[in-house]
PATI-461643 format. One record per residue (C-alpha): residue in one letter; y, x, z. Coordinates in steps of 0.2 Angstrom, whole numbers, plus 5000, padded with zeros to 4 digits. Last residue first. Example, Ala and Ser with C-alpha at 12.3 -4.5 7.8 and 13.67 -1.06 7.14 Angstrom:
S499550685036A497850625039
This chain:
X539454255340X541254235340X542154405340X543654415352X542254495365X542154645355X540654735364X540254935364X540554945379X539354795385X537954905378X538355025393X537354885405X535854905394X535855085398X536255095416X534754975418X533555085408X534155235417X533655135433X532155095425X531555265421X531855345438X530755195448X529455145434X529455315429X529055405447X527655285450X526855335434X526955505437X526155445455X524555355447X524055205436X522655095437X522155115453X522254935458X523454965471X524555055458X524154925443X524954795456X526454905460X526854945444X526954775438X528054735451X529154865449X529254855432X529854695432X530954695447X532054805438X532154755419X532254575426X533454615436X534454715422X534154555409X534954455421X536254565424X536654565403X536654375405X537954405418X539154505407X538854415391X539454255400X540954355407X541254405389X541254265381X542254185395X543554325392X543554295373X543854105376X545254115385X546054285370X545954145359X547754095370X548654275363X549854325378X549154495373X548754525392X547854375396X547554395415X546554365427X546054325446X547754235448X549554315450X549854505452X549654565436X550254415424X551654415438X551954595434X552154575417X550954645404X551154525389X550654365401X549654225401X548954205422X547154155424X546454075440X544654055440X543753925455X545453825455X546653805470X547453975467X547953955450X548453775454X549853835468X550453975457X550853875440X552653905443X552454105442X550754155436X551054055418X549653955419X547653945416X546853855428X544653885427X543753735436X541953745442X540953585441X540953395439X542053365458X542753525452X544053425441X544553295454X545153465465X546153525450X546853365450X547353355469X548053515465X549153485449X549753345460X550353465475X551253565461X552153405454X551353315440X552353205428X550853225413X548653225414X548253275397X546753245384X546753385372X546553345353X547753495350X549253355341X548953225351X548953315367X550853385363X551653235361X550753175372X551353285384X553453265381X552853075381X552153085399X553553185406X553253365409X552353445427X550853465414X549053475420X548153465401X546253465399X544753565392X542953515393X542053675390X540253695381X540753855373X541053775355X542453665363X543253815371X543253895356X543953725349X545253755360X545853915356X545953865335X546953705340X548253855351X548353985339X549853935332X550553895350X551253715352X553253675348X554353665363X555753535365X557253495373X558353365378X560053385389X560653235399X562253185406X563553185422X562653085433X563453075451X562253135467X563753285471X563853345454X562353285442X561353355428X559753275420X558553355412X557353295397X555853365389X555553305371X554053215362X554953095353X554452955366X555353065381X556953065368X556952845368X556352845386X557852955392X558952865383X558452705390X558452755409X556852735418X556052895414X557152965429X557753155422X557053305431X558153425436X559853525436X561053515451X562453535454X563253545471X565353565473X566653695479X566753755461X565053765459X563653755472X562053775467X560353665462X558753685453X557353555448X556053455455X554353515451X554853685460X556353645469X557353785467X558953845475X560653935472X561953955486X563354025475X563753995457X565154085445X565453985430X564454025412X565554055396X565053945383X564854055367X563853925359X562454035355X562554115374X562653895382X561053915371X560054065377X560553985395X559853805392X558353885383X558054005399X558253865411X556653795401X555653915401X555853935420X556654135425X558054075433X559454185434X560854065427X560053885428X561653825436X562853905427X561753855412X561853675417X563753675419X564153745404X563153635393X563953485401X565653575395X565153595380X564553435380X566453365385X566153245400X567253085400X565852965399X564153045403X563653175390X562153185380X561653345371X560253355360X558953475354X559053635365X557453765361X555853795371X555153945372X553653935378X552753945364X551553805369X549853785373X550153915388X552253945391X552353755393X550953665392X549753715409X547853715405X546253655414X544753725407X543153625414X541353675416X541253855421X539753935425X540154105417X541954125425X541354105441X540154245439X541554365431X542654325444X541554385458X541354545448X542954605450X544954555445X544954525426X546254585415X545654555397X546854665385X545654725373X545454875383X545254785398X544054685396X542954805389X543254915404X542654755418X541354725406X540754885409X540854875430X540054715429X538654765419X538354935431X538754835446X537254705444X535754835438X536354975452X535154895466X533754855456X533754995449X533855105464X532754995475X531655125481X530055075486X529055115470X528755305474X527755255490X526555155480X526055325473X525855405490X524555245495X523755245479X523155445484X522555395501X521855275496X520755365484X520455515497X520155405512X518555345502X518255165509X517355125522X517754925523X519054915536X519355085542X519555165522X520354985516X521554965528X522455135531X523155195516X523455005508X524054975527X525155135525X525855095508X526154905512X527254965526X528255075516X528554935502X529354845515X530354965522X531155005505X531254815500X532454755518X533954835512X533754785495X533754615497X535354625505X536054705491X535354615478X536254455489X537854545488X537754585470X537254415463X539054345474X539954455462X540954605471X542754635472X542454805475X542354845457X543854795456X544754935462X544155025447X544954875436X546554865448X547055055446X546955055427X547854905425X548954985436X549155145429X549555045410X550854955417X551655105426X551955135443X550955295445X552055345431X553755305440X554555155432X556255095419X556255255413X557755245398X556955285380X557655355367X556555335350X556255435336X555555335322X553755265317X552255235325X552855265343X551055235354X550855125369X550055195385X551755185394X552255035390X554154965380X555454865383X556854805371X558554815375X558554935360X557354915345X555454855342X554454825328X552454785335X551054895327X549654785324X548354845336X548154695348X547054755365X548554715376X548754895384X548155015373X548354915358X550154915361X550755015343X552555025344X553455015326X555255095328X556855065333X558055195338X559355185353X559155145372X557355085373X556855015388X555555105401X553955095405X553155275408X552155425396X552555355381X550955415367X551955505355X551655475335X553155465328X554455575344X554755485361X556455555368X556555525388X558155475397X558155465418X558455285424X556955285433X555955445439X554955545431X554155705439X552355615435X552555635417X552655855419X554255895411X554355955393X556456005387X557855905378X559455975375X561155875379X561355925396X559655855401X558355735391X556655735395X555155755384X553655685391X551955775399X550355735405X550055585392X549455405396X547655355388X546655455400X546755345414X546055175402X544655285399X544155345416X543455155418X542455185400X541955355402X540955295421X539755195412X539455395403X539455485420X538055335425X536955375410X536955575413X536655555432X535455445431X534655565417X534955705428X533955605442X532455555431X532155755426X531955785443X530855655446X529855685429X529855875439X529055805456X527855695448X527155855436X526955955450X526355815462X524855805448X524555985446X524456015464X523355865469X522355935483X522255805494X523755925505X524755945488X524755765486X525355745504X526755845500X527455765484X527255595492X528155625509X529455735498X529655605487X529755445500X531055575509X532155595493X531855405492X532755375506X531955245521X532355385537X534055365538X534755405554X536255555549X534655685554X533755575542X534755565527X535055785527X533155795531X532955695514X534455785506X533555965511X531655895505X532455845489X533356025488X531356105491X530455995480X530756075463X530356235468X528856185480X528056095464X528356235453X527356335463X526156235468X525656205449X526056375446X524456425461X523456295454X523356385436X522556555447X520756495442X521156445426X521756625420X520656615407X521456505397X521856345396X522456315415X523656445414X524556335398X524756205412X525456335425X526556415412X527156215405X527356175426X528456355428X529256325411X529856135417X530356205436X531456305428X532156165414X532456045428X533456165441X534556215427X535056025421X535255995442X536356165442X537356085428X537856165411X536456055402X537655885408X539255965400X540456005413X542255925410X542055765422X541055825434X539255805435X538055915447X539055825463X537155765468X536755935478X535756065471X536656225480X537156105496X538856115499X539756205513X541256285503X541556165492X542756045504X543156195514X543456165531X544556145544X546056115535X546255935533X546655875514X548055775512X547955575514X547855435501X546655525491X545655645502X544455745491X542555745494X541055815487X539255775490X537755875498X537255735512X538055855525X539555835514X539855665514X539555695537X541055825534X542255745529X542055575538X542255705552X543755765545X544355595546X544455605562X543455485574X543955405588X545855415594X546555295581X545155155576X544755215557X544755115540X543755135528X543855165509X542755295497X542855295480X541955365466X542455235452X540755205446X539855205461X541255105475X541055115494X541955005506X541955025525X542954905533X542554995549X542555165559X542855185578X541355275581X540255345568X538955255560X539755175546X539955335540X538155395536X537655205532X539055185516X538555395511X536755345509X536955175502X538255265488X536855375484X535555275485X536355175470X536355315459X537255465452X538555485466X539255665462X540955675468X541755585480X543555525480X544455485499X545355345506X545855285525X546855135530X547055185550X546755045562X548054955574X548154795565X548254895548X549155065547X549355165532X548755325525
């Protein structure tokens, strides 16, 4: 629990949302009682957040108005109150039929379905022979069994002030088929209903595989090292700076370093890339990743629930939140369909038996079918179902993006602007010259640049630092360390201020190395030049093929480099890029601003000096192998660190929303065309039931395709 403005941060997991309605149901159940807000239900992940005024409702209360509705619930972020059972009150055919490690046909829903299917198959066979006149009796029967728990849940929804359910549209309908004498037919309507929600409940469990996936990939257990034995401790005990040995073929259970051994670590579980990395000690490792070779020991550097790989996991199910823009306006629409369709039942009920003497019967019997169209299950789950599963497929080839917002942006986009160093280069820029000033030694200009760059986690202060440690330059104690981002760095030295920065273009030597494609700083002590340092950074390998990727898309891609103009064009002339060079943060912002004059702008950046521009643009994606800034920075990340990983992640979010398109369509279409064939009395309530139960599995269906999708694979 934590507290927010005065409020109480709330979150619980419920069990057994199969549909849409389901999550609607629970979402207007508990926005109803006093002092809650900031309600957030999620479908596939199963969660439940709010926030609760302190002295108004308890969260026992939230408890127990999810379980009135027959659903599950377990406190997440707070322990279980103790006045009541969470099992103990629940409905005997509630939603909560699915659990992870039931089988589907082990299910009360599964058992419901085939009773009620023998009694229907009796009652038909009845009607064959010469039991015929007692047939109706099985056909009320089986209908009456099969009805009763939808007429619980829809009393349930309306005691909690929610009359428009389709569990009440089905009992409505059911029941006033029985009273026109229908038996046979609200038999069979009420069984296909039945069998409809196991098979919502089947295909949303399996959408669901994908996000509990990523959860599953880190192990239970890890071997811990203590008084020179080693012995199996539950992952989650772990704490860093403990000692773990990871034997050929272990799964790591936590980040940490390696101590001793090296060994072949397979990080498709994390990046997506499944050629087996050689790594030995200093070097970190992932939980999730796999030891392919050699016993390794391994120092915690993290808690599980801290890990890389439990965070990826966290932020893709917490995603789902993040909602696409689509989403909200399906929603919306939503809310007004069910009443809608309501009301065109009673006036098709009504209307044409007062206004033109009409058998009541007929209309009667068109009105209940229309009923069964009203609810907006498919319609409602078609958008969250596709996002949800491109969500998972991103993140099992290493695609970190942050909700379905991010994937509608990241289909209409027009321009890619990228960053140089650290994204169409290495990164890893390497010392070329040394120019002292008159009377300064250059190990001794070396020397003072990497005391000053000392810490820095810039690309460039780490190639000055990697080479004052090949030279064997000892670096001198600093204090008062600053940046200036776009400007440089500064610190006191020896009682006086150095500082490491941009180099003025003016100077002849500094034109000469610019026009070579080189970087180029300039230290001084106390405003008085002391020399230049040069370096340079060679472009990715992948980086050409990357961007005619993009090209291919339809993208216009660019360069927003902070690096002198010849450093940059350098650089362009070899991708083919255009490039905009010598910008500061605030000029990397003004140019992402010019870009989405023409349409929406991704950044892509290194998450740290980059921040600025990431934010500014419509997308913001960070490069990183699993960092924390590649995590925490931007709407996405590239996890690989591979750049034709860019245009992967915009396959896929195009994929994604053409898959919702094709859910909507899938929805709406055969809503509509039921409904005219309804009032026309073409088709009747069987029908009705399929066209709502069958296209919400359909939708579910579709969506899962997305699973099953390499989004590095041009198409």
């Amino acid at each position: 629990m934590t507290e927010l403005s005065g409020k109480d941060s709330h979150e619980w997991q419920i069990t057994g949302m199969d549909c849409a309605a389901c999550a609607r149901k629970i979402q207007t159940a508990v926005e109803r009682l006093p002092g809650v807000s900031g309600v957030d239900i999620t479908l596939l992940s199963e969660h439940l957040r709010l926030d609760l005024a302190p002295q108004t409702t308890a969260p026992a209360q939230i408890e127990r108005a999810v379980q009135s509705l027959g659903y599950q619930i377990s406190a997440t972020t707070t322990a279980k109150t103790d006045d009541y059972d969470s099992h103990g009150d629940h409905e005997p055919h509630s939603h909560a039929d699915l659990p992870t490690d039931v089988r589907w046909y082990h299910t009360a829903k599964a058992r419901l379905v085939l009773f009620s299917g023998v009694l229907l198959a009796a009652a038909q066979i009845a009607k064959w022979t010469v039991l015929a006149d007692h047939a109706a009796w099985g056909f009320i029967l089986a209908c009456l069994i099969g009805l009763l728990p939808v007429a619980r849940k829809a009393l349930a929804a309306l005691r909690a002030g929610m009359p428009f359910t389709i569990e009440m549209l089905m009992t409505i309908a059911a029941t006033g088929a029985l009273v026109i004498g229908a038996a046979e037919e609200a038999a069979l309507v009420v069984f296909l209903f039945a069998v409809g929600e196991l098979l919502e409940g089947v295909a949303t469990n399996m959408a669901r595989d994908g996000i509990r996936a990523l959860a599953k990939l880190v192990p239970a257990t890890a071997l811990l090292e203590h008084d020179g034995h080693s012995h199996e401790v539950a992952a989650e005990t772990l704490r860093p700076g403990q000692i773990i040995q990871v034997r050929p073929g272990d799964r790591l259970a936590v980040d940490g370093e390696i101590i001793s051994g090296s060994s072949g670590i397979d990080e498709s579980a994390v990046t997506g890339e499944s050629i087996p990395v050689t790594k030995g000690p200093g070097a970190a490792v992932l939980a999730g990743t796999i030891n392919t070779e050699a016993v390794l020991r391994v120092r915690v550097a993290k808690a599980s629930a801290d890990s890389t790989l439990a965070r990826i996991a966290q932020m893709v199910a917490e995603a789902e939140a993040a909602r696409a823009p689509t989403e909200r306006f399906i929603d919306r629409f939503s809310r007004w369909y069910m009443p809608a369709i309501v009301a065109v039942a009673l006036l098709v009920a009504l209307l044409p038996p007062l206004a033109m003497g009409a058998d009541w019967g007929t209309w009667t019997y068109r009105a209940l079918a229309l009923l069964l169209i009203g609810c907006p299950c498919a319609l409602v789950i078609s958008v969250p179902a596709a996002i949800a599963a491109a969500l998972s497929t991103g993140a099992r080839h290493g695609l970190l993006i942050k909700g379905g917002a991010v994937i509608e942006a990241m289909s209409s986009l027009h321009t890619v602007a990228l960053d140089k160093t650290g994204t169409l280069t290495e990164g890893r820029p390497v010392v070329t010259d040394t120019l002292p000033a008159a009377g300064i030694a250059a190990q001794d200009l070396l020397q003072f640049a990497a005391s000053v760059e000392a810490g820095s986690t810039h690309p460039l202060a780490m190639a000055i630092v990697a080479q004052a440690k090949a030279d064997a330059v000892p670096l001198l104690p600093s204090t008062e360390a600053r940046a200036f981002p776009g400007k440089g760095v500064e610190a006191m030295i020896a009682g006086a201020r150095l500082h490491v920065g941009v180099a003025d273009a003016a100077l002849p030597a500094v034109a000469q190395l610019q026009a070579e494609g080189k970087t180029v700083v300039q230290i001084t002590r106390d405003g008085a030049a002391l020399g230049l340092i040069a370096l340079r950074d060679e472009p990715r390998a992948e980086a050409a093929e990357a961007l005619q990727q993009l090209q291919s898309l339809g993208l216009q891609a660019v360069m927003l480099t902070g690096d002198n103009p010849g450093a940059a064009k350098a650089v362009a002339t070899r991708l083919g890029i255009t490039a905009e060079a010598g910008l500061l943060p605030e000029g990397k912002i003004a140019a992402i601003q010019k870009l989405a004059a023409a349409g929406g702008v991704m950044m892509v950046g290194d998450g740290i000096n980059d921040a600025p521009a990431l934010r500014q643009a419509n997308v913001g994606v960070a490069m990183g192998a699993g960092t924390d800034v590649a995590l925490e920075t931007a709407d996405a990340a590239i996890l690989r660190n591979k750049l034709t990983d860019l245009p992967a992640m915009i396959r896929l979010s195009r994929a994604a929303m053409t898959n919702v398109r094709q859910n909507v369509v899938i929805a709406l279409g055969l809503k509509a065309v039921f409904l005219v064939t309804t009032v026309l009395g073409l088709t009747g309530l069987w029908i009705a039931v399929l066209a709502d139960t069958g296209a919400t599995v359909l939708v579910t269906l579709n969506a899962m395709r997305l699973l099953a999708r390499d989004p590095r694979k041009q198409a």
